[in-house]
TIFIRO-588609 format. One record per residue (C-alpha): x, y, z; residue in three letters; residue number from 1. Coordinates in steps of 0.001 Angstrom, whole numbers, always signed. Example, Ala and Ser with C-alpha at 12.3 -4.5 7.8 and 13.67 -1.06 7.14 Angstrom:
BEGIN
      px      py      pz type seq
  +12300   -4500   +7800  Ala   1
  +13670   -1060   +7140  Ser   2
***
This chain:
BEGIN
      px      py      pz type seq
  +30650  -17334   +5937  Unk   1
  +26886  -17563   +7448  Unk   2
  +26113  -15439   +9888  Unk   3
  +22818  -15157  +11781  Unk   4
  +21828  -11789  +13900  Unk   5
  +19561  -12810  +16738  Unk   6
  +17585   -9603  +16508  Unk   7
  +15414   -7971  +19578  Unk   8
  +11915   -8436  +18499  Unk   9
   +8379   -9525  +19948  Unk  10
   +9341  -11209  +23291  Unk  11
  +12542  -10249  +22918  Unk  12
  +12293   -6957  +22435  Unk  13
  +12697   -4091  +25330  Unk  14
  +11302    -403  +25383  Unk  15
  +15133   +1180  +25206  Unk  16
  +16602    -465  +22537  Unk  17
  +15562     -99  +18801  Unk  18
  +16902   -3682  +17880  Unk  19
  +15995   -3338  +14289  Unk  20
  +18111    -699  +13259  Unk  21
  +20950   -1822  +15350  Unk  22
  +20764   -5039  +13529  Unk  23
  +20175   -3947   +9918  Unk  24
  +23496   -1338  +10476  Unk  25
  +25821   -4410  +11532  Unk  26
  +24005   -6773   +9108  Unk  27
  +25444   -3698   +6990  Unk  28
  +29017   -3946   +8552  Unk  29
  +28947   -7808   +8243  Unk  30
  +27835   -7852   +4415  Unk  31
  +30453   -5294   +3367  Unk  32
  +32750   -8008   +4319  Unk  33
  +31424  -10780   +2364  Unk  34
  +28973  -12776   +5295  Unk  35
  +25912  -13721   +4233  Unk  36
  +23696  -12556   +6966  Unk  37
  +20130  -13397   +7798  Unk  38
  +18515  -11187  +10845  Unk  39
  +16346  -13467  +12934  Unk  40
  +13815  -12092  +15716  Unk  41
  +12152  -15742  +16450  Unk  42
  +15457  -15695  +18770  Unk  43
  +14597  -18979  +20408  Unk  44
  +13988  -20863  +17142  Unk  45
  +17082  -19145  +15479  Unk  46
  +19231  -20328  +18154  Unk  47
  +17937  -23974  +17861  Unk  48
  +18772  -24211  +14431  Unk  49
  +22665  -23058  +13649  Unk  50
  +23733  -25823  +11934  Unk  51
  +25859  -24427   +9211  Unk  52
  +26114  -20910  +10903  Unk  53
  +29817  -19453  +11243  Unk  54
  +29060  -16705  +13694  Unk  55
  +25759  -15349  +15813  Unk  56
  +25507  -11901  +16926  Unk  57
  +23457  -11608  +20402  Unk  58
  +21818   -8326  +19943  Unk  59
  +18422   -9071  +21899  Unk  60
  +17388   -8708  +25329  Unk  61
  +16998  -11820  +27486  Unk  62
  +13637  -12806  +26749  Unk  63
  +10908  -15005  +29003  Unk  64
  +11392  -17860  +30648  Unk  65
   +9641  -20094  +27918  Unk  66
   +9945  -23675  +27381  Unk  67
  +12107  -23020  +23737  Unk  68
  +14580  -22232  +26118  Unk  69
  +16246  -25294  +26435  Unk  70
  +16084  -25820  +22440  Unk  71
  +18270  -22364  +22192  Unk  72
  +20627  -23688  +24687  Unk  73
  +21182  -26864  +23178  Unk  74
  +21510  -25187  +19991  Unk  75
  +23865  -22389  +21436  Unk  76
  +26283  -24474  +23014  Unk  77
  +26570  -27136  +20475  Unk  78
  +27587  -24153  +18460  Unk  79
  +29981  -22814  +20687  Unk  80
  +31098  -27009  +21283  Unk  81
  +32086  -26721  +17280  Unk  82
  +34172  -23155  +17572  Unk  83
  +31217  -21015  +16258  Unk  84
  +32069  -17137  +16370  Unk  85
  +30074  -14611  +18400  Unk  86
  +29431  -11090  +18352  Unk  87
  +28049  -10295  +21934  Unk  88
  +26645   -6299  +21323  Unk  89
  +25519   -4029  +24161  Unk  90
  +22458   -5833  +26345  Unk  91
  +23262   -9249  +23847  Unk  92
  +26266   -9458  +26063  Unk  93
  +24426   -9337  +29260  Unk  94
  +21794  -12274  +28560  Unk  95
  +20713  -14742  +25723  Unk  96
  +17549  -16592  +25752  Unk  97
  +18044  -16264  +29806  Unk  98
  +20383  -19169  +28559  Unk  99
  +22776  -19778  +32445  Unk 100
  +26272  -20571  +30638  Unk 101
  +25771  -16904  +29099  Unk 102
  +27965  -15149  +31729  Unk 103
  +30704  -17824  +31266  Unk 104
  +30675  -17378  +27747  Unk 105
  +30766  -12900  +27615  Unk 106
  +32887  -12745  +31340  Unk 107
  +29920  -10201  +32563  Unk 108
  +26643  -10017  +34051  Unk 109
  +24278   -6742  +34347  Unk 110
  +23730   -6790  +38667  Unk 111
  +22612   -4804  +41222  Unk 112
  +24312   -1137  +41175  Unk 113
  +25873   -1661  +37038  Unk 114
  +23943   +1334  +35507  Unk 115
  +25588   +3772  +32656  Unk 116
  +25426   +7657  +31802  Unk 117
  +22830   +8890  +29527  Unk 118
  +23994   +8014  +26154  Unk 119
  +25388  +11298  +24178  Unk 120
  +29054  +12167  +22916  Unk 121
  +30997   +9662  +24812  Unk 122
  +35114   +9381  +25045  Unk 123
  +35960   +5833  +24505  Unk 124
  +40022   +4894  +25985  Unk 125
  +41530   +1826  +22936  Unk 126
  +44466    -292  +24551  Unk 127
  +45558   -1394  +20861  Unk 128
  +48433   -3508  +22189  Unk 129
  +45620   -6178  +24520  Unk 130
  +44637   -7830  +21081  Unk 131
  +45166   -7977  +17751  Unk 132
  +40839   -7006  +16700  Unk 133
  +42200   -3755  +17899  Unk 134
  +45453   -3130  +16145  Unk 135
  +45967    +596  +15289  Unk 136
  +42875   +1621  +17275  Unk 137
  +42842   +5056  +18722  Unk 138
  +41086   +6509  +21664  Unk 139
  +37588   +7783  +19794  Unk 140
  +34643   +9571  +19782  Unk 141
  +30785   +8415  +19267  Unk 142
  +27509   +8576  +20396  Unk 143
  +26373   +5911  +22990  Unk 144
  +25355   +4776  +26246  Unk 145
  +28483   +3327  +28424  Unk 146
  +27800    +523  +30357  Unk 147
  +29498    +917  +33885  Unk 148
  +30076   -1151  +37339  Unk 149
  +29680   -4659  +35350  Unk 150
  +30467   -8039  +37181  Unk 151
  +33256   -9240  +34738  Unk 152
  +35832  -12012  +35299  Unk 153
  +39208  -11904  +36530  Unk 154
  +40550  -12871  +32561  Unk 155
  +38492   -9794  +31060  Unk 156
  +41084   -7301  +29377  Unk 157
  +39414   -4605  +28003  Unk 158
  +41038   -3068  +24699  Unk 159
  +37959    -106  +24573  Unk 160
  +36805   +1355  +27909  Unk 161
  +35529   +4741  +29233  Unk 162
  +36447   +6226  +32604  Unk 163
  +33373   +7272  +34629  Unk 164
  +33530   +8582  +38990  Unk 165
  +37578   +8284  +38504  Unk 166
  +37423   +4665  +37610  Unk 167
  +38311   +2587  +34206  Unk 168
  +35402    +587  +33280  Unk 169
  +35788   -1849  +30456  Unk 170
  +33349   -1932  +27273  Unk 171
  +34662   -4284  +24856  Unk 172
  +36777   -7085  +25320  Unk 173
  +37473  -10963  +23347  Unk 174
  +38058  -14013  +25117  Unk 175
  +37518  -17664  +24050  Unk 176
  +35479  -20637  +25266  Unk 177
  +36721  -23759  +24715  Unk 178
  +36912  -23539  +20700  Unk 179
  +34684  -20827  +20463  Unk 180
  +35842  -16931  +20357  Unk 181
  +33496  -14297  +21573  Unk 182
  +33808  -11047  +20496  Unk 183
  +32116   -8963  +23797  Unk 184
  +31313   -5335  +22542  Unk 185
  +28826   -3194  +25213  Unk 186
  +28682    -304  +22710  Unk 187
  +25834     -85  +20055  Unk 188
  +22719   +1115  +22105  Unk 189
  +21460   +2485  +18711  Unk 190
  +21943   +3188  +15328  Unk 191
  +24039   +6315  +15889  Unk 192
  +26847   +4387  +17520  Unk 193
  +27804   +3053  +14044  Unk 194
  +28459   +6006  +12911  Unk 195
  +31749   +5776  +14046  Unk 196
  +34256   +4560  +11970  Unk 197
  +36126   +3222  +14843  Unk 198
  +33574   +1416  +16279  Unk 199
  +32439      -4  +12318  Unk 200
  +35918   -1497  +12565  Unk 201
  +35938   -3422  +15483  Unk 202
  +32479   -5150  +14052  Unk 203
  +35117   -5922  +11079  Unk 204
  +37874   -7151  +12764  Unk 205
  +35921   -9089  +15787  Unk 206
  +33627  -10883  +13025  Unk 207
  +36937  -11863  +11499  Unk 208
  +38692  -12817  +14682  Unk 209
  +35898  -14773  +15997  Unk 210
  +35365  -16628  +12875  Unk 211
  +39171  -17894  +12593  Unk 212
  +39764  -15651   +9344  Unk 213
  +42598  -13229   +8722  Unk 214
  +42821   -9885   +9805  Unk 215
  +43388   -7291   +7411  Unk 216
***
């Protein structure tokens, strides 16, 4: 299985997020379970050129308004036409290549009034029984940033969410488009949020969910 990490970097890079250690720790995750993964910060060019790729991960923020843009959506969608897999992690969820199908494809948009606590020790609530990725998942512990007051869609159904203000927000969710299965996970602001082995194994299962294999 090939998969490609579209990796914050350069013009896609933001001054909260260190995308390069985020990337190299589930490059990490997705090796251990046999992908062969190349980590690509020309995110543009990357996403024009999937032929042969199993599964992306969207770890980048949203990037200019440049005219590769409508290369990477041609390229992303012809993907998604021919049931790729994708891994859509923390502000990767929220925008890709400022590609407009993006929010049909995770359920959610960042708008006006979505925010999050600072990150630290955060309590994270696991529905196991809303989908098989997270079979025999327990509520857990780790350190991140939880994204809060989203825009999702009515079909979301979180099976990892924190409660913030009295309310349930949802964090990580799957859902399909057309053929392809997404794999929407808000957690991972930085390298210390892979630290837990909950989290480590919802990279596992997702990647294998999203690209049609087996759970184990």
């Amino acid at each position: 299985m090939q998969a490609v990490i579209l990796s914050g970097g350069g013009d896609y890079s933001d001054p909260w997020h260190p995308f390069a250690e985020t990337s190299e720790r589930v490059a990490e995750i997705l090796r251990a379970e046999g992908f062969d993964v190349s980590v690509r910060e020309d995110v543009e060019e990357a996403a024009a050129e999937l032929a042969g790729v199993d599964l992306i991960v969207s770890n980048a923020a949203s990037g200019p308004d440049s005219d590769k843009r409508e290369a990477a959506r041609a390229g992303i969608l012809a993907f998604l036409n021919r049931g790729g897999g994708v891994i859509a992690l923390h502000v990767g969820a929220s925008g890709l290549a400022r590609i407009p199908e993006w929010e049909q494809v995770t359920g959610m948009a960042w708008v006006e009034g979505s925010g999050h606590p600072p990150v630290g020790q955060s309590h994270i609530i696991a529905f196991p029984e809303r989908h098989s990725i997270a079979a025999g998942l327990q509520d857990f512990e780790l350190v991140d940033e939880r994204y809060s007051r989203l825009r999702v869609a009515d079909d979301v159904s979180p099976f990892a969410a924190h409660e913030l203000d009295g309310v349930v927000h949802p964090l990580v969710w799957a859902r399909e488009f057309g053929d392809a299965r997404i794999v929407v996970d808000t957690l991972g602001h930085d390298a210390r949020s892979f630290d837990s082995a909950a989290h480590r194994a919802i990279i596992t299962r997702g990647a294998r969910w999203a690209t049609k294999q087996p759970l184990q």
